[in-house]
N, C-alpha and C positions, 0 to 999 in steps of 0.2 A: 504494500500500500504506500503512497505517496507521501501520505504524512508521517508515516511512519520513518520511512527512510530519508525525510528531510530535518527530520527531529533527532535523528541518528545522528547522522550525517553534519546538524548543524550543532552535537554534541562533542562528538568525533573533534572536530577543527577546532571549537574552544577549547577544551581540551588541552590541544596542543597547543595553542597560543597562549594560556595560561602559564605551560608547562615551560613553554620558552620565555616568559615575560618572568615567572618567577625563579622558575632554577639557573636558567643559561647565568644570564647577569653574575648568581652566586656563585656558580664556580670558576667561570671567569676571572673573576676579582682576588678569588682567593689563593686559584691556580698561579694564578698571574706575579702576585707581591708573595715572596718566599722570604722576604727578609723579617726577623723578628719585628712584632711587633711593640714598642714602646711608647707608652701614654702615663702623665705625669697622673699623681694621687687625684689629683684635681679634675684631671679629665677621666678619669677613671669614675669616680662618683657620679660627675655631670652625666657619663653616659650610662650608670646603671638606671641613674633619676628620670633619664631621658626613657628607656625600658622600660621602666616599672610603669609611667606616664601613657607608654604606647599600647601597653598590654592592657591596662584598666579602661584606655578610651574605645580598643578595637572592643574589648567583652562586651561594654554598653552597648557598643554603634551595633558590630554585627552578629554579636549574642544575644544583647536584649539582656544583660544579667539586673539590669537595672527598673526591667517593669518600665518602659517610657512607653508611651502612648503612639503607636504607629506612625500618627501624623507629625510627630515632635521629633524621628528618628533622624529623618533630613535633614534636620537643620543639625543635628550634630556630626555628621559627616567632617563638618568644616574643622571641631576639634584635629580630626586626622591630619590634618595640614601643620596642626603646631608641633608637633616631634620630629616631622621630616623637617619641614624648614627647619628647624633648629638645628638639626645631625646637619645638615647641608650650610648651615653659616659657619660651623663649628670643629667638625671634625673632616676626616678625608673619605675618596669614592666608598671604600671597604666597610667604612660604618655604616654611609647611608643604603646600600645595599643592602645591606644584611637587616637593617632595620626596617626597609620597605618588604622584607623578604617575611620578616617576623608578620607584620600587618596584613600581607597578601596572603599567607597561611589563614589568619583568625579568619580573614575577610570571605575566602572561598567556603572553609570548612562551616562557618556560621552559614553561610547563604546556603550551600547547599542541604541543610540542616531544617531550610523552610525560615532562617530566624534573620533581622536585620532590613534595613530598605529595599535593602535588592531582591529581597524573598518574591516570589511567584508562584503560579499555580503549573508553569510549567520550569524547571528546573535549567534546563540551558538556554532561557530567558534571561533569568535572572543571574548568570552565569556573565551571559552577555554584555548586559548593563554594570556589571562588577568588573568587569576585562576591562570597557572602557572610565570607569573613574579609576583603575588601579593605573590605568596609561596617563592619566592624565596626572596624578598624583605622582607618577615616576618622572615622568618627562619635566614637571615642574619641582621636583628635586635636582636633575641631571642640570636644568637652565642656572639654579643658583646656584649650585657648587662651580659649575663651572666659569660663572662670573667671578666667584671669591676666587680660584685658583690663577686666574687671570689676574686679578685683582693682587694675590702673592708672588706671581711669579713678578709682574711691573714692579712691586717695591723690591724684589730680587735681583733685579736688573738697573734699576735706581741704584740701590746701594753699592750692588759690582761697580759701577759707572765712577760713581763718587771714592771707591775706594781707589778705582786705576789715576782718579784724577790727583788725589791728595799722593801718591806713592810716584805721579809725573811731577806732582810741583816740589816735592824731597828728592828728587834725583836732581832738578833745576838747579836747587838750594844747594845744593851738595857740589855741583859743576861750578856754579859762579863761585862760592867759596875755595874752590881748590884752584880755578885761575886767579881768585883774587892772590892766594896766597902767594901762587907762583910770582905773579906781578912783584908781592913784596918782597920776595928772595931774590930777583935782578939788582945786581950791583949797579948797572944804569938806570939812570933816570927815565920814566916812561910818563909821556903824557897822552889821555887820550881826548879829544876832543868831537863832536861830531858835526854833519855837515852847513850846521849854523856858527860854526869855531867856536862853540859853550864849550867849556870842559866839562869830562863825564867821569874823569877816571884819572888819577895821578897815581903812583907807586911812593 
């Protein structure tokens, strides 16, 4: 039957987009950076705080742990914005990953559960409309991270900049100092004057 096999079919393919929007990214990222990872006490906390933050808001949004009133659920979606953006002003690609990875777990497993806004009567409905705000949620994670790193690499490049300049003008410093001196070890008198006859320079 037709319906049958387009409801398959239109299962099938979320499915797989889900499966590449949530896992590829994760093992990409992780495959990817082999170098230890090091994160001060400070950032350590922030991002457990940031966790515990995401975990309580997905349960509400797409568990419903909280008893909200179906039509009140929408509007809290928008919480979900506040942990990514954070991980993404704050930390690097490997955090915000993982933590949109964490969200897209509750978010599928709730929906498909019947529980949450994107609930439905038919299941890869609701599957659907979950695929596209978890895109839209990633994508506008991947825009701000990627303006902060932009944002750190231009003061990386600033400050290389500034350091080659102060390390040109102490080599200058350093030259004119050692002709000057040679100047004063000449037994002759040396005068220099330049092309207005001011003098610039005696021994």
């Amino acid at each position: 039957n037709e319906s049958a096999f387009s409801a398959t079919w239109t299962a099938w393919w979320i499915g797989d987009i889900l499966g590449a929007l949530i896992f590829t990214p994760l093992i990409l990222v992780w495959s990817k950076n082999q170098k230890k990872i090091k994160l001060e006490r400070q950032k350590i906390e922030e991002l457990i705080l940031i966790g515990v933050f995401l975990i309580a808001v997905s349960l509400g949004v797409f568990w419903n742990i909280f008893n909200i009133g179906p039509s009140r659920l929408p509007l809290l979606l928008y919480l979900s914005f506040i942990p990514i953006i954070w991980v993404a002003l704050r930390f690097e690609l490997r955090e915000i990953i993982t933590i949109t990875f964490i969200m897209s777990v509750l978010a599928v497993s709730g929906t498909a559960r019947g529980l949450g806004p994107f609930a439905r009567e038919m299941t890869s409905e609701g599957l659907l409309y979950l695929q596209i705000f978890m895109w839209v949620v990633t994508v506008t994670a991947m825009i701000i991270a990627s303006a902060v790193a932009e944002l750190k690499q231009t003061k990386k490049d600033l400050q290389k900049h500034l350091e080659e300049l102060s390390l040109a003008k102490s080599r200058v410093d350093e030259e004119e100092a050692s002709y000057e001196a040679l100047l004063e070890s000449i037994g002759d008198g040396i005068l220099v004057t330049d092309e207005n006859k001011k003098i610039i320079l005696v021994n």
